[in-house]
LOVEX-812838 format. One record per residue (C-alpha): x, y, z. Coordinates in nm, 3 decimals. Layout:
// LOVEX-812838
      xx      yy      zz
       X       Y       Z
...
// end
This chain:
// LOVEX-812838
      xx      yy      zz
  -6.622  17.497  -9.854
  -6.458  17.695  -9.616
  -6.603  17.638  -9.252
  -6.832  17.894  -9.141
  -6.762  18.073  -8.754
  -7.070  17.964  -8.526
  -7.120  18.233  -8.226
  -7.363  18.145  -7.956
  -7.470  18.393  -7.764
  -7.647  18.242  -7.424
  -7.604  17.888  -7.259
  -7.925  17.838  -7.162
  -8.149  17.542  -7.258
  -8.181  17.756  -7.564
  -7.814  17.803  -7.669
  -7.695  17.429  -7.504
  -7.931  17.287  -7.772
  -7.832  17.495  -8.020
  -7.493  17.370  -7.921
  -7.528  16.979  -7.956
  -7.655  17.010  -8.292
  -7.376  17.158  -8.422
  -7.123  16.955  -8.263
  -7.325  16.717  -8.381
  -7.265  16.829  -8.778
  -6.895  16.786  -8.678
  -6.874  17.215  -8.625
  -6.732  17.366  -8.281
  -6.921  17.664  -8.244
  -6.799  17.945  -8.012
  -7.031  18.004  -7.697
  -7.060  18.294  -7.481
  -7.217  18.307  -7.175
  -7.267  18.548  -6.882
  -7.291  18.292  -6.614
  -7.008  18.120  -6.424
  -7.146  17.765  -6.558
  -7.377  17.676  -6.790
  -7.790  17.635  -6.746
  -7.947  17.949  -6.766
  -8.152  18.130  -6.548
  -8.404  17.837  -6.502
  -8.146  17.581  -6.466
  -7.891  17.790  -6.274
  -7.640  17.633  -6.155
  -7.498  17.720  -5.793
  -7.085  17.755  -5.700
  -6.918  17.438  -5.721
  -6.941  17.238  -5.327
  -7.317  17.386  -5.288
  -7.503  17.138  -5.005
  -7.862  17.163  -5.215
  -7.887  16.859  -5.409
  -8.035  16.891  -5.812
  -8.424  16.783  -5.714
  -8.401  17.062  -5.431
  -8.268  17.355  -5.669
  -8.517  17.234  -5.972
  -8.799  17.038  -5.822
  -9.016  16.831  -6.070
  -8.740  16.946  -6.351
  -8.436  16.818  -6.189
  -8.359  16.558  -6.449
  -8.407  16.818  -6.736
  -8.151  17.065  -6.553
  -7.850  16.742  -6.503
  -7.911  16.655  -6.860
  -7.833  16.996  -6.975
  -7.543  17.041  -6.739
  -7.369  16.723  -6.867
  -7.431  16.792  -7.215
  -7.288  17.099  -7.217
  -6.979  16.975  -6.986
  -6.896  16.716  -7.186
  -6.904  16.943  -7.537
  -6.648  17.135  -7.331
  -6.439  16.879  -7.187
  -6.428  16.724  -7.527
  -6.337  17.065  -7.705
  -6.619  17.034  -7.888
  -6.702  17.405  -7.810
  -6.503  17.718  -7.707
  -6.672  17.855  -7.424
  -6.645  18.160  -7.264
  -6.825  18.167  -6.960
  -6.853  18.531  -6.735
  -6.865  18.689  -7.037
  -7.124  18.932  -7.211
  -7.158  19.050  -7.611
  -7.171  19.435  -7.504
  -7.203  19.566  -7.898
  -7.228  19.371  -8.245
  -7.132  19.516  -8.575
  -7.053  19.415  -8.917
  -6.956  19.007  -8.852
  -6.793  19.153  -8.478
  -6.901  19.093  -8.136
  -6.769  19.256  -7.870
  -6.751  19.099  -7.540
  -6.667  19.195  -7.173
  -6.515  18.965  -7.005
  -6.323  18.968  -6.696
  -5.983  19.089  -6.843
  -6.134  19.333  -7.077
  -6.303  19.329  -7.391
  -6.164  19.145  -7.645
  -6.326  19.093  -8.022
  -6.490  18.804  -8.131
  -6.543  18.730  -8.542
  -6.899  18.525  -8.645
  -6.998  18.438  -8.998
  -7.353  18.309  -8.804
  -7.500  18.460  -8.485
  -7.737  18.267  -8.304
  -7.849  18.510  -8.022
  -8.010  18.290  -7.708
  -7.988  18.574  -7.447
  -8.306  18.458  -7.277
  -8.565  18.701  -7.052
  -8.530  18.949  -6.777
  -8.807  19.003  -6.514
  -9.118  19.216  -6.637
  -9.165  19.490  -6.364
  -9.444  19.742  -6.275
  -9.373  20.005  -6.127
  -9.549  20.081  -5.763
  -9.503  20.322  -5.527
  -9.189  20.255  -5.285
  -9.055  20.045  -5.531
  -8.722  20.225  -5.564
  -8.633  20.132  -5.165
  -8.374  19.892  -5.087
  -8.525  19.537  -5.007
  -8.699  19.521  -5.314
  -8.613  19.322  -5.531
  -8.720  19.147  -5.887
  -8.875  18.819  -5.877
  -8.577  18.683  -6.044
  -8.320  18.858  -5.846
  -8.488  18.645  -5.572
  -8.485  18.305  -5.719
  -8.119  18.396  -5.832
  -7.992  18.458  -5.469
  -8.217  18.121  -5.340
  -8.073  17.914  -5.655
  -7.671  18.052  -5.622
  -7.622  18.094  -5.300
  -7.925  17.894  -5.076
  -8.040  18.285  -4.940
  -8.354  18.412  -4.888
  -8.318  18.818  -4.897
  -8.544  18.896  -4.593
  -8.653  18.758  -4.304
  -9.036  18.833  -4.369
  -9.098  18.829  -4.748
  -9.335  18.942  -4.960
  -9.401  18.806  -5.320
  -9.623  19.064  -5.555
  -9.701  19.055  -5.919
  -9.835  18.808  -6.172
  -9.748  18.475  -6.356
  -9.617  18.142  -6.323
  -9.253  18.272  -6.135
  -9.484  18.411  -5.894
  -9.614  18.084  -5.740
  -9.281  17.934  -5.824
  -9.036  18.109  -5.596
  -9.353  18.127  -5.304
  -9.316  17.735  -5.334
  -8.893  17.742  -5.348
  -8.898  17.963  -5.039
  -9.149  17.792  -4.828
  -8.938  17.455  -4.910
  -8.607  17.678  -4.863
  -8.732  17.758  -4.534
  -8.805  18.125  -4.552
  -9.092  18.325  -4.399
  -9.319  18.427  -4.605
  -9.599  18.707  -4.495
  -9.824  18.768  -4.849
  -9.821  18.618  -5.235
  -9.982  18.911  -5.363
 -10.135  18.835  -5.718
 -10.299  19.122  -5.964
 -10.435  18.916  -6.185
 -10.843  18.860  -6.169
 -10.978  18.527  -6.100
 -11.169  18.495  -6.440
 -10.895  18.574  -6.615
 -10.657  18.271  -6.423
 -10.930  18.036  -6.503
 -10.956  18.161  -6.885
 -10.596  18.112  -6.893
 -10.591  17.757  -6.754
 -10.807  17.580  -6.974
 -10.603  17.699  -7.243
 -10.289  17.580  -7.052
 -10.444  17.255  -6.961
 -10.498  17.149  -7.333
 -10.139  17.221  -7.427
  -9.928  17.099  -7.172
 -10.193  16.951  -6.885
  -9.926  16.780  -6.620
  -9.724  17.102  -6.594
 -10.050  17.254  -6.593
 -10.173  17.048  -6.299
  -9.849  17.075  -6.135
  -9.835  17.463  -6.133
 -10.240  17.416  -5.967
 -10.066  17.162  -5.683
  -9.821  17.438  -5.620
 -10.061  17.710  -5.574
 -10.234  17.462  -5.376
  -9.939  17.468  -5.125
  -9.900  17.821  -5.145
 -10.310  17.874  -5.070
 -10.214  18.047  -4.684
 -10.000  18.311  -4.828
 -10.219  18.378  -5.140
 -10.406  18.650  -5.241
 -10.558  18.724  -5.612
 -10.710  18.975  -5.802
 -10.519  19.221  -5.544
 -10.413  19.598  -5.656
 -10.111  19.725  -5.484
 -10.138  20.062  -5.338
  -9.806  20.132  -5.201
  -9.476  19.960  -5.073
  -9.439  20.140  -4.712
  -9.118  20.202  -4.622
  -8.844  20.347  -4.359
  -8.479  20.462  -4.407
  -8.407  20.056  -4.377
  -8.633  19.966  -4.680
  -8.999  19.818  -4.651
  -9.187  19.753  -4.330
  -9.530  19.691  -4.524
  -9.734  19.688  -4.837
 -10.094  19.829  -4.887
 -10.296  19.670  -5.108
 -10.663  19.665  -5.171
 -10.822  19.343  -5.209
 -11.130  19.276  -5.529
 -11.353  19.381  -5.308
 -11.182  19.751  -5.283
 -11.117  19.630  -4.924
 -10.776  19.758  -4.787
 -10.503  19.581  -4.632
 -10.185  19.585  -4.481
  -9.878  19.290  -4.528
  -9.631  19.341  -4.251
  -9.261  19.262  -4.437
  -8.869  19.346  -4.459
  -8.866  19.228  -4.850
  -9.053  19.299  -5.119
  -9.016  19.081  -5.452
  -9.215  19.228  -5.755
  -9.271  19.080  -6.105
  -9.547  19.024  -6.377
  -9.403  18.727  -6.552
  -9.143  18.799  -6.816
  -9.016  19.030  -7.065
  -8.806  18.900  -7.357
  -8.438  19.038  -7.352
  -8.421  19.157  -7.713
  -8.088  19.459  -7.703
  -7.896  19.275  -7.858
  -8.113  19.156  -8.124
  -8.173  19.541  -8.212
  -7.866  19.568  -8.260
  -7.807  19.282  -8.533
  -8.094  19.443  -8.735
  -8.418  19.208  -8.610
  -8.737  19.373  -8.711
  -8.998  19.387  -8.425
  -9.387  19.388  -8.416
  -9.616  19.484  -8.053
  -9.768  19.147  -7.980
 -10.079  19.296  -7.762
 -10.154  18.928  -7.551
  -9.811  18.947  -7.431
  -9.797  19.349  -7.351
  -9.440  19.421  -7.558
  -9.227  19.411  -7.827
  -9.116  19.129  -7.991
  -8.862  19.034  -8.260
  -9.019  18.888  -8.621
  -8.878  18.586  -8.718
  -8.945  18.299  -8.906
  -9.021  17.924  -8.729
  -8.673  17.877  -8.737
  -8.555  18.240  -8.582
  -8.394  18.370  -8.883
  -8.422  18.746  -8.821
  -8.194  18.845  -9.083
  -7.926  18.759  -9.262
  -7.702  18.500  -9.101
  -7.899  18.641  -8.762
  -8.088  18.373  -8.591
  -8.293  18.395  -8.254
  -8.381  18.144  -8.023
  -8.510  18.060  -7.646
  -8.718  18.315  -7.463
  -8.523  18.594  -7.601
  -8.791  18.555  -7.897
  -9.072  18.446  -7.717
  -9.149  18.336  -7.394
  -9.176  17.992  -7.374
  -9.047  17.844  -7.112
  -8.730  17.583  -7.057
  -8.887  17.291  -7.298
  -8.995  17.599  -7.563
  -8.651  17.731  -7.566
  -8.486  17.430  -7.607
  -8.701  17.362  -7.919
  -8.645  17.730  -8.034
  -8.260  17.639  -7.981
  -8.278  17.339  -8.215
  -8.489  17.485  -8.475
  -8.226  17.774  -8.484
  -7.950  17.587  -8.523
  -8.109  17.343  -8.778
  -8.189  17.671  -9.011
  -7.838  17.747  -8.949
  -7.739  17.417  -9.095
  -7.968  17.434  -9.402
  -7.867  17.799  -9.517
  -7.461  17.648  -9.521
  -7.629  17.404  -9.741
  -7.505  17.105  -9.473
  -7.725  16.811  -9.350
  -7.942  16.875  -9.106
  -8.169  16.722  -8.859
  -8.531  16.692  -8.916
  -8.723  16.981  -8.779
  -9.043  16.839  -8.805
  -9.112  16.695  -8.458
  -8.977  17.035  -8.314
  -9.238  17.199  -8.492
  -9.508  17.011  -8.319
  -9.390  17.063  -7.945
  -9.297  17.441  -8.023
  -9.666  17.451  -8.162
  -9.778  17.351  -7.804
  -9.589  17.536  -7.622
  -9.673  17.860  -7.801
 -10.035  17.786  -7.723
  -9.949  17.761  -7.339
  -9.791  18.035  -7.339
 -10.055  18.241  -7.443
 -10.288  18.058  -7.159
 -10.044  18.216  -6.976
 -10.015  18.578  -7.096
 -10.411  18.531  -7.061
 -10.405  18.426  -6.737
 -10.183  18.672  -6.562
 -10.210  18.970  -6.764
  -9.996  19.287  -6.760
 -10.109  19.523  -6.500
 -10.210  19.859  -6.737
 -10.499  20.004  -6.518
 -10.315  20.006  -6.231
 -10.002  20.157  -6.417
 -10.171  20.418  -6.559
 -10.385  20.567  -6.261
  -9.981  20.565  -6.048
  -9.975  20.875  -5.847
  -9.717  21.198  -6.010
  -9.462  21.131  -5.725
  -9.465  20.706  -5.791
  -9.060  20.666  -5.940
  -9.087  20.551  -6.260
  -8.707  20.523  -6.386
  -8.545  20.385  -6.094
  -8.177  20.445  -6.244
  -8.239  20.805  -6.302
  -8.513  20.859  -6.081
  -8.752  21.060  -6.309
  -9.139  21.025  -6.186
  -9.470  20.934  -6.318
  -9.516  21.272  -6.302
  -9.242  21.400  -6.462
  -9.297  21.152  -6.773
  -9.634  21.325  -6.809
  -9.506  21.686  -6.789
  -9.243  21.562  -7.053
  -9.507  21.378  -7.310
  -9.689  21.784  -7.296
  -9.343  21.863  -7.529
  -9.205  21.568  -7.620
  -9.545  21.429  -7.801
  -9.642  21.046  -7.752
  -9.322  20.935  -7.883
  -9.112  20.679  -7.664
  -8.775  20.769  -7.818
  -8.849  21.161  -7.791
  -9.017  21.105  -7.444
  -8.657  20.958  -7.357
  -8.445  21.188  -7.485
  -8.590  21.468  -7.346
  -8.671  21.328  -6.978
  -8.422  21.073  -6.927
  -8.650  20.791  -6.870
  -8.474  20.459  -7.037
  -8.160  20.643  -7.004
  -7.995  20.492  -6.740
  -7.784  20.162  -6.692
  -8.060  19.950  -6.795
  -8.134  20.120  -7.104
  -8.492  20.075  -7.055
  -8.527  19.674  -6.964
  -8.742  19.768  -6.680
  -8.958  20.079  -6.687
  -8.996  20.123  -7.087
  -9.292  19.904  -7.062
  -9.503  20.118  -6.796
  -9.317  20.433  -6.912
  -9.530  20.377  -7.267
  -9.842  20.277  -7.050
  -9.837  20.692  -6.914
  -9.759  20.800  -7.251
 -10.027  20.650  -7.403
 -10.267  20.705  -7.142
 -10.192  21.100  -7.141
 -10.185  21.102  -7.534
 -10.528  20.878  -7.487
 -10.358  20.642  -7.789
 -10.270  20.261  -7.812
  -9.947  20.158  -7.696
  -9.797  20.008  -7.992
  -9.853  20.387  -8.100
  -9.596  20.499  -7.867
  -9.331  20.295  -7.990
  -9.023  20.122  -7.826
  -8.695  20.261  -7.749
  -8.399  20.222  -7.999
  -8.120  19.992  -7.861
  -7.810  20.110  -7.838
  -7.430  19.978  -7.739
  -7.313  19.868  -7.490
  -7.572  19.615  -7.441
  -7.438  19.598  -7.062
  -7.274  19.866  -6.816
  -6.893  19.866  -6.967
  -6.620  20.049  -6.760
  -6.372  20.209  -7.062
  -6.080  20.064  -6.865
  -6.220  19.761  -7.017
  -6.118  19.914  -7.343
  -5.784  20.074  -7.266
  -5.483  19.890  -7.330
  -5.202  19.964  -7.087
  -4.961  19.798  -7.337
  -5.026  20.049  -7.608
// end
């Protein structure tokens, strides 16, 4: 048989495992990757001559994170792989990926697609948000994992979930000041969640409680932000009411917001994936089977299907690529003992979603002038003025007020944006619907089309 074309999109835990199986089955599959090396988000890497050794970056996971690394590096320094790191898939059509890289976009054929493109923070919006000096959860971590920075001098952490208490921990090691951990979710709910957590996975259960144990200064729970206060510099403060409707002030020059994470699907949408509103986790979410097959010679994996964490994805990976493998009618591994860790690890991450659940009170009672669509700047209030015309459709609601419009396309404010129009139209959210992907799947300057030769 004539060898099929592996693409990988994603070198994450997800697409490194995906990776090593098919090197493995003697095929070099093609692997694309936005990063400058190899890990993911969770197992960033830093530049090359960084002082911070593996345990500081990664903690309790630093042996996962060097296995990963070498794995990968060897695959390439074997040319086992073809790697193209820096790069992004910006469109997909018809057996074609396009991908910006740093000299342009050049074309890339697949006769499988295993997409591994992992999760981008899950924001709610809040008034002041749009300031400079606020930043994602992620985009925090990111700058404290790459480059050893802390991006304020008095920081405060806001939001729900698991990255929460995480990056409070990383910058109190790091060094950093930090004024306020600011968490929305109510207690009943984090000890509903935890039980649940504790029965699937109870050591990284017990070691997420002995972080929030060293965190226990700084924290605050079952908090509703009222506003991020801020001057022409960025923030200076944020009000917040405590559960007792008690309000408070957290003096601050950073602000990092985030309510655990929202799966990157674009470029699933555009290879055809079907997707179904999964209500404990507050979004949209791809259909798959248990090995990702989405559709035809389309396969997802890693928390770009559902959010599961390093260990999940890496299992999602393998499964992905194993289904791969059994569709070209080659020998495959057995999938069997993935099946049984993916099994727990779906049921901690719904302790999870339980646990620290998506803020849609709060986002639905934002004042008119809160920004809703940072890259276009449209308004709570202007979303509800639109939904009077547009009707309590997300695509129509878009298209008419420019909300999901901008360079994002929607990654961060299509989730509250259907909380308003839902709330307005009084109708569930899956009623509202998601917005319709569409290329490219990341900011692309034409230059990066335009041949000077021709």
């Amino acid at each position: 048989m004539t060898m099929k074309q592996i693409l990988i999109v994603g070198a994450g835990p997800a697409g490194i495992r995906a990776a090593k199986i098919f090197v493995a089955a003697g095929i070099k599959p093609i692997v694309v990757d936005e990063a400058e090396r190899a890990g993911g988000q969770i197992y960033r890497r830093p530049p090359k001559g960084f002082g911070r050794s593996a345990k500081e970056l990664y903690g309790s996971e630093a042996a996962k994170a060097v296995t990963l690394h070498q794995i990968f590096d060897t695959m390439v320094q074997k040319n086992q792989v073809t790697y193209y790191p820096c790069c992004s898939v910006v469109a997909l059509a018809n057996g074609l990926a396009h991908v910006l890289g740093p000299d342009g976009v050049f074309q890339c054929s697949y006769d499988k697609l295993i997409i591994a493109t992992g999760a981008t923070d899950r924001l709610a919006p809040v008034p002041g948000w749009q300031a400079p000096g606020v930043y994602s959860l992620g985009a925090a971590q990111i700058a404290l994992k790459a480059q050893g920075v802390a991006l304020g001098h008095r920081i405060v952490l806001a939001g729900a979930g698991p990255l929460l208490i995480l990056l409070a921990h990383q910058l109190i090691k790091a060094g950093a000041t930090l004024e306020a951990v600011l968490d929305t979710s109510p207690r009943t709910a984090q000890m509903r969640g935890v039980f649940d957590m504790f029965l699937s996975r109870p050591i990284t259960t017990l070691r997420g409680i002995w972080m929030h144990l060293g965190i226990t200064r700084y924290y605050r729970g079952g908090v509703t932000l009222r506003e991020i206060i801020t001057d022409e510099n960025g923030p200076v403060a944020v009000s917040w009411l405590d559960r007792r409707g008690r309000q408070h002030q957290s003096k601050c020059d950073m602000v990092g917001l985030g309510w655990h994470l929202r799966a990157d699907t674009h470029l699933a949408d555009l290879a055809g994936a079907s997707f179904q509103r999964d209500e404990q986790f507050s979004q949209w979410l791809p259909e798959t089977d248990m090995f990702g097959r989405a559709t035809k010679d389309v396969y997802l994996a890693g928390d770009g299907l559902r959010i599961l964490g390093a260990d999940g994805a890496e299992c999602a990976g393998a499964l992905a690529a194993i289904g791969c493998l059994q569709d070209m009618a080659l020998t495959a591994p057995d999938p069997s003992p993935y099946f049984g860790r993916l099994k727990r690890m779906m049921r901690f991450a719904k302790g999870i979603a339980r646990a620290f659940p998506w803020p849609d009170k709060m986002i639905r009672t934002l004042p008119d002038e809160t920004v809703l669509c940072r890259c276009e700047g449209v308004t709570v209030g202007q979303l509800r003025e639109t939904t009077d015309w547009s009707g309590p459709e997300a695509n129509r609601a878009k298209s008419l007020g420019r909300v999901g419009m901008g360079r994002c396309q929607g990654r961060y404010c299509q989730l509250a944006g259907a909380e308003i129009i839902a709330a307005e139209a009084d109708l569930p959210v899956a009623k509202v619907g998601r917005l319709r992907s569409q290329p490219p799947a990341r900011p692309t300057p034409i230059s990066a089309y335009v041949d000077d030769n021709s």
